[in-house]
N, C-alpha and C positions, 0 to 999 in steps of 0.2 A: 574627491575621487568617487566617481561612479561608474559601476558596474551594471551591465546588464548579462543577466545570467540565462542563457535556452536550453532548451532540447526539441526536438525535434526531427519528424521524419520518422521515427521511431512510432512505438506505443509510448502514451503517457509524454506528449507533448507539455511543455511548462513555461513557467519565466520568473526571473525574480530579481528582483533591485536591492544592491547595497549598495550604502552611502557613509562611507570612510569608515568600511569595517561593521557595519550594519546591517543585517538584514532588515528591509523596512515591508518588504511585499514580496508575497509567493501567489501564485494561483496557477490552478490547471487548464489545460485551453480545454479539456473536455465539462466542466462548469459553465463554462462562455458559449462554444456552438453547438454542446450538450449529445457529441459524441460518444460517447464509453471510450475510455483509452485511445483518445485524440493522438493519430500520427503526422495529425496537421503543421505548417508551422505555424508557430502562436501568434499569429497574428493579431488574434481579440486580446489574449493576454499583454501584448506588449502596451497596444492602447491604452487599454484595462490600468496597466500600470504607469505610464505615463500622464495620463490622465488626473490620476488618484493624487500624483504627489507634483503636478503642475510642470512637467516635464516636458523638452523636446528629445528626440534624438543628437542633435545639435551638444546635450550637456552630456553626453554617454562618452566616456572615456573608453571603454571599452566592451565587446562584446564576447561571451565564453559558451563553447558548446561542447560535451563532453562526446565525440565522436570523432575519431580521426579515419574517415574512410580509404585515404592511403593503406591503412594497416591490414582496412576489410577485402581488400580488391587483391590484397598481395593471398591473404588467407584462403579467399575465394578460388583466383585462379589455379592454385596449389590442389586442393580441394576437387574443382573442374579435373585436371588433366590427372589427379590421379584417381577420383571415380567413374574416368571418360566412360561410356558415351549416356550413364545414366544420369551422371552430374547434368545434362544439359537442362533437364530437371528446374534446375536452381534458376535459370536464364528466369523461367515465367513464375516462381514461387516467390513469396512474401508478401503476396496481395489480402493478406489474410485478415479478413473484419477490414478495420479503416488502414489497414498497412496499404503504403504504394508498391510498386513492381522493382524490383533489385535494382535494375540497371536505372529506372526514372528516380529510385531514392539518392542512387548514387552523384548522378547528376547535378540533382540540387543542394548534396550536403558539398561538393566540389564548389559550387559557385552560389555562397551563402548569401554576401552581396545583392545579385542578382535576387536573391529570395526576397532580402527589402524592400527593394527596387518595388518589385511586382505586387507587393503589399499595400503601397503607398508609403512607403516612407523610406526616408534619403537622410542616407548614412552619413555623416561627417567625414569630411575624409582625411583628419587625424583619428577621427576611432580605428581602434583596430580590435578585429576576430582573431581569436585565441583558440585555436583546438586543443584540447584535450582527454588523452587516452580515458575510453569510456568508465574503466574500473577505476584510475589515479580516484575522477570523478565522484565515486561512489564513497569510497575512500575516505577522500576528502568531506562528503557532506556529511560523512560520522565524524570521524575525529577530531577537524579543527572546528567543527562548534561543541566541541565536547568539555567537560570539565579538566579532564585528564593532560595535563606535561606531556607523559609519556603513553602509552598503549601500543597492544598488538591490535590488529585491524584484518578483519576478516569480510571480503564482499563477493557472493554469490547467485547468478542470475543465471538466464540462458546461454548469453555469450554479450559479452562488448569487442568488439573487431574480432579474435579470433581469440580470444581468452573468456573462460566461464567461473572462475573462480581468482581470487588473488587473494594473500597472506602478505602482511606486509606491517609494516614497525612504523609511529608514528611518534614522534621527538621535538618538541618545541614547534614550529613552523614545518618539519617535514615532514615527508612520508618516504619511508625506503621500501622496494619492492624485493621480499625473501625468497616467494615460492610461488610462480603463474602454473594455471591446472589448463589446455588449452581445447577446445573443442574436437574431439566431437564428444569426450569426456567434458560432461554438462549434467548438475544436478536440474537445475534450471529445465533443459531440455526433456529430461527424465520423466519429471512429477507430470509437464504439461501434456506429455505424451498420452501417460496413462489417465489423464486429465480427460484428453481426448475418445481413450480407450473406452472408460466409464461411463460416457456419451455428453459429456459437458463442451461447450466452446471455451476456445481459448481466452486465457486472462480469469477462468473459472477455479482455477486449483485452490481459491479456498471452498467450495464445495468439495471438492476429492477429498482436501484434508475434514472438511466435519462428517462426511460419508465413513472416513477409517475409521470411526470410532466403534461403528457397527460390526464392522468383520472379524473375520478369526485366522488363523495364520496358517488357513488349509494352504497358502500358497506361498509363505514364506520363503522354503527352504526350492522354491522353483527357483524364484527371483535372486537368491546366489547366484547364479548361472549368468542372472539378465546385471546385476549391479553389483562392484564386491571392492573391499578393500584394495589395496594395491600397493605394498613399501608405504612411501607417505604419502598416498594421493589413493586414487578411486580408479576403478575400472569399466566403462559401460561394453557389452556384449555388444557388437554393431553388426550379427548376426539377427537381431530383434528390431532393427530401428532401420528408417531410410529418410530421417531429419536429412543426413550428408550429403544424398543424392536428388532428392524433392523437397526439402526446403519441411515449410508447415502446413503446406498440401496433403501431406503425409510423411505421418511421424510414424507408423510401425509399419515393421514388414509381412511379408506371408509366412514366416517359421511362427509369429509371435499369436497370430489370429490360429495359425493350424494347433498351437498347442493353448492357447486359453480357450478362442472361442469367437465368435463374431464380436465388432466392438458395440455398443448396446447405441440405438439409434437415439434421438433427442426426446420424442416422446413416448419411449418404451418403458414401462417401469422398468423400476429398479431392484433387480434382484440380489438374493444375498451372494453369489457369485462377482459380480461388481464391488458391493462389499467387502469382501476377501480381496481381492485386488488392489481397490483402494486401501485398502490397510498392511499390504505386504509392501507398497510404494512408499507409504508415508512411514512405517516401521526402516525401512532402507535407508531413507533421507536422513531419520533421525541417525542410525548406523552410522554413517559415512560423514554426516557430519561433525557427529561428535569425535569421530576419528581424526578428521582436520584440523579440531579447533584442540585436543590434545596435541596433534605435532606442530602446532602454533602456540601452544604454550612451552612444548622445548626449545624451540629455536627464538622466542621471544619472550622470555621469563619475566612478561610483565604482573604485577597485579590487578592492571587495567584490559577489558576485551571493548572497543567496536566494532559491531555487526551491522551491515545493510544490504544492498541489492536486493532483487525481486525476492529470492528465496527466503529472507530474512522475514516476509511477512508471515510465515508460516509459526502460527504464537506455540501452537506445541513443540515441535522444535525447539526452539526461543529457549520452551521450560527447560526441558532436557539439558540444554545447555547450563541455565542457570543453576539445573541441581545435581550437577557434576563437582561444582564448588572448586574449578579449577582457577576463576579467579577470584576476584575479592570487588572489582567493580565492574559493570557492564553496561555499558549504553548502544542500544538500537535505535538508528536514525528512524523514524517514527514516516517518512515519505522514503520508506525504503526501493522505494521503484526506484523505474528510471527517470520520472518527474522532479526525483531528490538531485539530480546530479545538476537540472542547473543552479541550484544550490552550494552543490560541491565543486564546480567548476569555477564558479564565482569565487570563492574564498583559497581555493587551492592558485591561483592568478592573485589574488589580495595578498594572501600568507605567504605561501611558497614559492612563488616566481618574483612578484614585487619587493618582497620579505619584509610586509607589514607586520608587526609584532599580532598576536594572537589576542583579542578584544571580545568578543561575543562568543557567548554562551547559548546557546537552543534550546530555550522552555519553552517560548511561547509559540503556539503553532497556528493560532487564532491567526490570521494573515491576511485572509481575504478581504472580499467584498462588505462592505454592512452598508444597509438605508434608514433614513431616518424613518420616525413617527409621521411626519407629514406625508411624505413619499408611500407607504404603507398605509397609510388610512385613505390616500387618494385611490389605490388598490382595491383596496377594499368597497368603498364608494364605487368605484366603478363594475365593480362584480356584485353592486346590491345586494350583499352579503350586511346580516346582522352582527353587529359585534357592539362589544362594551370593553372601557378602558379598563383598566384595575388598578384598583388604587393599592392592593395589596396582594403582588400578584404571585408570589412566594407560597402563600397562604389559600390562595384559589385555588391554584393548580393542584398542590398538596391533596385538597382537599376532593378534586375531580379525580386523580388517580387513584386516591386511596378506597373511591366507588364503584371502580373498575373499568375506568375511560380509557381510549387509547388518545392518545394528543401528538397532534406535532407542534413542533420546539421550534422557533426560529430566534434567534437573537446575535446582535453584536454580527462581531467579524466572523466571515466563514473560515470552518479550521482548515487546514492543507491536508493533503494524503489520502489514502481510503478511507480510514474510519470518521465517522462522527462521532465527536467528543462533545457531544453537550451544548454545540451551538444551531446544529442542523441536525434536528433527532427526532425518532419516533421515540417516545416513551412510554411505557403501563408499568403496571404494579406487580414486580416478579413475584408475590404471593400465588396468585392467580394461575393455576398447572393449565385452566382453560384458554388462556392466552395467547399462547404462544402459538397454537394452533389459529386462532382466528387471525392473528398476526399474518401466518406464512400463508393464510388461503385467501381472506379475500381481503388484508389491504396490502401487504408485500410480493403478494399472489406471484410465490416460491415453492421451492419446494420444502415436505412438510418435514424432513427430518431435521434443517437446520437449526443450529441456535442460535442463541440472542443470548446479547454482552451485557453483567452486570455491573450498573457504575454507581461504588461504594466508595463512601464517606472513606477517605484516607487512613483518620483515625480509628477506625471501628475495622479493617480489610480482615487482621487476623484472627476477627471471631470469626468471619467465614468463611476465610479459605488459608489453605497451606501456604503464606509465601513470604520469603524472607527480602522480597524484593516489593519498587514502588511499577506500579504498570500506568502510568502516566496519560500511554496513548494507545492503551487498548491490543500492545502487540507483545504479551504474554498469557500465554494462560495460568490458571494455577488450579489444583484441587481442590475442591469443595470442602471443605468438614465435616465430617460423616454426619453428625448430626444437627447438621445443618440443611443439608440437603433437601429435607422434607417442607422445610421454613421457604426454600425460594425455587420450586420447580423449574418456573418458565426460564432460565436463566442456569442450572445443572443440566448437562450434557449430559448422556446415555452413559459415555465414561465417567461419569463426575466429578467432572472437569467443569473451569467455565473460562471463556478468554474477558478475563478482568480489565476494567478501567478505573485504576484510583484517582478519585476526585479530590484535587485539595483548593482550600480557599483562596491560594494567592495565586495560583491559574486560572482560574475559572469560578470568579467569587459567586456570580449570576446559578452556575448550574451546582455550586454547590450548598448552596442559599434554599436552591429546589430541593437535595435530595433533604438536608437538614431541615426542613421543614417538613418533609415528610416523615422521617425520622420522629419528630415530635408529636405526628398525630397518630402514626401506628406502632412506632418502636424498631421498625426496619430501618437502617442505612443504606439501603439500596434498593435504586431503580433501574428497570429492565430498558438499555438502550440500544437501539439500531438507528440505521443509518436512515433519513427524510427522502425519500425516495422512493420508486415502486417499477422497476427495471428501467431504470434511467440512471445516467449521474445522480448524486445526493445535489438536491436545490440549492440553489446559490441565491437566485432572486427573489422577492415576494410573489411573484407573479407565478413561479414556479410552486414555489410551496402551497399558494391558496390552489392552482391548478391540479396539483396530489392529491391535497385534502375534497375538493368537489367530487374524484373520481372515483376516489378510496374509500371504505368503509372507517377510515378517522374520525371520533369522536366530535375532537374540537382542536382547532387549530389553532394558536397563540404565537404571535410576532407582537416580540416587544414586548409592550404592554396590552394590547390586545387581544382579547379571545371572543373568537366564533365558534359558535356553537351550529350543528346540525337542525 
C-alpha cells in the first residue's frame, strides 16, 4: 500500500510517501523551487519523492489532500451575500505573496487530476484522490502518529474551509469531532492581523510573537473590546477587522487604525507602541487559548493533549499550555502548518477510513533530501572553494565554536517544518552576548531584537531552564534559570525566556555528538542554533548552502565532513 500524501494551492505546499503504514518521505515544495511558503502544487516534491524511493505514479495506490473546497465555496458564498456589496472584496483577495486568486485556486483544487496532467505526470487510473476536511487533516497528523491510545486533540490556524479551530477526541484509529469554532472567529486570523499591523508580511507572526516580549500592557485592557472570551469559545470584535470582506488584502479596519494609530510601514522603525500591541495580541492568544484547551479538558477528560495547526507554532503559548499541568502528556505535531496535513491526510485515509491498525510513531523528522561526499566535494571543486576533510570532525568544529566562529552545519537528511534541528543550521557559541547581534545584522541580516534557540544536551536541559517537559523540535519555550542566564546570553530572551531544542543521542546522534563535544572542551551543553538560511527558505542543497556561506559573513561552512574556511 502506497500513499501519496499533498497540499497544495494553499501556503505551505508539501508531499509525503507512506508505504504500509510508513512514513518514509516529507519535503516542502518551498525547499525545491525555494519560494517562502510555496502555494504551488508540489510538483518538484512529488518528483523529489518518487525519485528517492525508485517510484512511478503507476505504484500510488492513492492520493490524499486535506481541502475539501465544496465546503469553502458553500462558506464563501454565505459570507458574499451576507457582507454584499463589500464582500465582492473577496472575488480578487488571496493573492497574497505566492497565494493564487480565490476563484483560479478553486478551480484547480476541483480538478486535482487535471493538476497532474499538467505537471507531466499521469495518474493511474485505479488511483484514487481522497479529500479531506482540512482540520480532520491537522488532527490526524498529531494524533495517529502520536504515542497516545487515546487523547483529546486541539488544531488551530486561520481557517480550513470555513472552520478555524476544532476540539475533538482521538480513540484507537479515530477521531471524533466535539466542538468546531467557525470563522470569522479565528485566532489564526487575529495574530496575522496584528502581524500585519506591527508592519511584518504575512506568514511573519513569529516576529510579532518575539517582538511581545518587549512591551507592556498599556493596551491590554483596549483589546478586551477587539478579542474576549465567549461561554466555551472566543469572540472577535468584527467592528476592528475586514478579513470577512477583503480577504488578506486587508485585515483591519478604519475604527482600529482611528484608535491605535497608523499601521507601522516595513521599514519604519519599530517603536515601543508596536510593542505594546504585539504584547496585548500575543497576551490574548495565550488567554483564549488556554480557555479552549481547559473546556477540552472537560468534555475530553483525557490525560493525553494533541496540539497543531498554524497557531500551534507559537512556543510561548505552547509553554503556557504546558504549565497549566492540565494534562499529564502532550504532543505537538512539530510541522504544525499546513505542510503537516499531507502527513495527516495520509494516515487519517491509512488509519481511519482503510482501518489500518495504528503502526508508526513520529520521532524522526530528519525526512528529506541528503547528498553524498562525492556529490558535495564536486561542489565544492567547482566553486574553487578551499576545504579539508576531517578526520575528527566532532572535535574541530567543537573547537572552531568554542573561539567564537559562526559555522553553517549541513549534514545527513534535511529535517521537515520550520525549524532547523541540527541538520541545516547556523551555529555559535551562546557564551558570546556579542553574537547574537552580528548573527541578526550582517549574516541573517534580520532584525535585531530577535532571538536564537538554544540546542541543549537532553541530559543536562534542567540546569538551565525550567521545564518539566522534552522540546524535541524546537516548538516550546521554557524559562531560563535565573542564574543561568548570565552563562548563556545570546540564547536568553529579554523575557528570559528561550524556545528550547533538546538534543538527544538516538535522534540525532551527529548534532548531538557536536554539542557533547563541546560540552567537553568548555563545560557548556549548549549551542546557539538557527535556522541555515538568510531570507530564504532554510538550504536543502549543497549548492544552496555553499551559496549562503560565500554571501554571508559565515565563518566556515561544513557539509559532512567537510569544512571551508574564509
Amino acid at each position: 500500500m502506497l500513499i501519496l500524501g499533498i497540499f497544495a494551492y494553499q501556503h505551505d505546499a508539501s508531499a509525503c510517501l507512506i508505504e504500509n503504514g510508513k512514513l518514509i518521505s516529507f519535503i516542502e515544495e518551498e525547499r525545491l523551487n525555494r519560494e517562502r511558503h510555496s502555494a504551488a502544487f508540489p510538483e518538484l516534491s512529488i518528483k523529489y519523492l518518487l525519485k528517492q524511493h525508485n517510484k512511478t505514479l503507476d505504484d500510488i495506490n492513492y492520493v490524499t489532500i486535506c481541502w475539501k473546497p465544496g465546503l469553502e465555496i458553500i462558506s464563501n458564498f454565505v459570507n458574499v451575500v451576507k457582507n454584499f456589496p463589500k464582500s465582492l472584496n473577496l472575488i480578487k483577495a488571496g493573492a497574497t505573496q505566492n497565494e493564487i486568486s480565490l476563484v483560479s485556486r478553486l478551480k484547480k483544487q476541483f480538478n486535482l487530476k487535471e493538476q497532474f496532467k499538467k505537471s507531466g505526470f499521469k495518474l493511474n487510473k485505479k488511483t484514487k484522490i481522497i479529500e479531506i476536511e482540512h482540520h480532520i487533516g491537522h488532527a490526524a497528523s498529531a494524533f495517529l502518529v502520536s504515542e497516545f491510545e487515546e487523547s483529546a486533540i486541539i488544531t488551530w490556524d486561520g481557517r480550513g474551509e470555513n472552520t478555524s479551530v476544532l476540539l475533538s477526541k482521538g480513540s484507537g484509529n479515530q477521531i471524533t469531532k466535539l466542538k468546531e469554532i467557525k470563522i470569522p472567529e479565528s485566532l489564526g486570523i487575529f495574530y496575522s492581523a496584528i502581524t500585519t499591523y506591527v508592519g511584518f508580511k504575512l506568514f511573519d507572526e513569529g516576529k510579532t510573537m518575539g517582538l511581545s516580549a518587549f512591551g507592556t500592557d498599556k493596551y491590554l485592557k483596549d483589546f478586551d473590546d477587539i478579542i474576549y472570551k465567549y461561554e466555551n469559545s472566543f469572540k472577535i470584535n468584527q467592528k476592528y477587522f475586514t478579513y470577512m470582506t477583503h480577504g488578506r488584502n486587508k485585515y483591519l479596519s478604519d475604527l482600529f487604525v482611528s484608535k491605535f494609530g497608523p499601521p507601522r510601514k516595513y521599514n519604519e522603525k519599530i517603536t515601543q507602541h508596536y510593542m505594546d500591541i504585539a504584547y496585548a495580541a500575543q497576551k490574548k492568544l495565550e488567554e483564549i487559548g488556554i480557555h479552549l484547551v481547559k473546556y477540552l479538558k472537560k468534555i475530553c477528560p483525557s490525560e493525553n493533549l494533541c496540539i497543531t495547526g498554524g497557531v500551534a507554532l507559537n512556543c510561548i503559548m505552547n509553554q503556557k499550555i504546558s504549565e497549566t499541568n492540565l494534562f499529564k502528556n502532550i504532543f505537538i505535531q512539530p510541522i504544525a502548518s499546513d505542510a503537516g496535513t499531507s502527513i495527516g491526510g495520509a494516515y487519517y485515509l491509512y488509519n481511519s477510513i482503510l482501518d489500518y491498525k495504528r503502526s508508526y510513531e513520529f520521532k524522526n523528522i530528519y525526512l528529506g533530501p541528503s547528498y553524498s561526499e562525492t556529490e558535495i566535494e564536486e561542489y565544492l571543486t567547482n566553486k574553487k572553494l578551499k576545504y579539508s576533510k576531517s578526520e575528527n570532525l566532532f572535535l574541530e568544529t567543537a573547537k572552531i565554536l568554542s573561539e567564537g566562529k559562526i559555522i553553517g552545519w549541513f549534514q545527513d537528511k534535511m529535517e521537515g517544518g520550520p525549524r532547523a534541528l541540527g541538520n541545516r543550521s547556523i551555529l555559535a557559541d551562546p557564551r558570546n552576548e556579542n553574537i547574537k547581534e552580528k548573527l541578526n545584522t550582517i549574516v541573517k541580516k534580520r532584525e535585531s531584537y530577535r532571538p536564537f534557540a538554544p540546542a541543549v544536551l537532553n541530559e543536562d536541559k534542567n540546569t538551565f531552564f525550567k521545564m518539566n517537559y522534552d522540546s524535541d523540535y524546537m516548538i516550546l519555550s521554557a524559562d531560563v534559570v535565573n542564574d543561568k542566564k548570565k552563562l548563556i546570553p545570546a540564547v536568553t530572551h529579554v523575557d528570559g525566556t528561550a524556545r528550547v531544542q533538546t538534543v538527544k543521542k538516538d535522534l540525532n546522534y551527529k548534532f548531538w555528538s557536536l554539542i557533547n563535544e563541546f560540552k567537553n572542551l568548555t563545560g557548556m551543553p549548549i549551542l546557539l542554533n538557527t535556522s541555515f538560511n538568510e531570507n530564504e527558505p532554510i538550504v536543502c542543497h549543497p549548492k544552496e548552502a555553499i551559496e549562503c556561506f560565500l554571501r554571508t559573513d559565515l565563518d566556515f561552512l561544513i557539509l559532512q565532513n567537510f569544512i571551508v574556511k574564509k
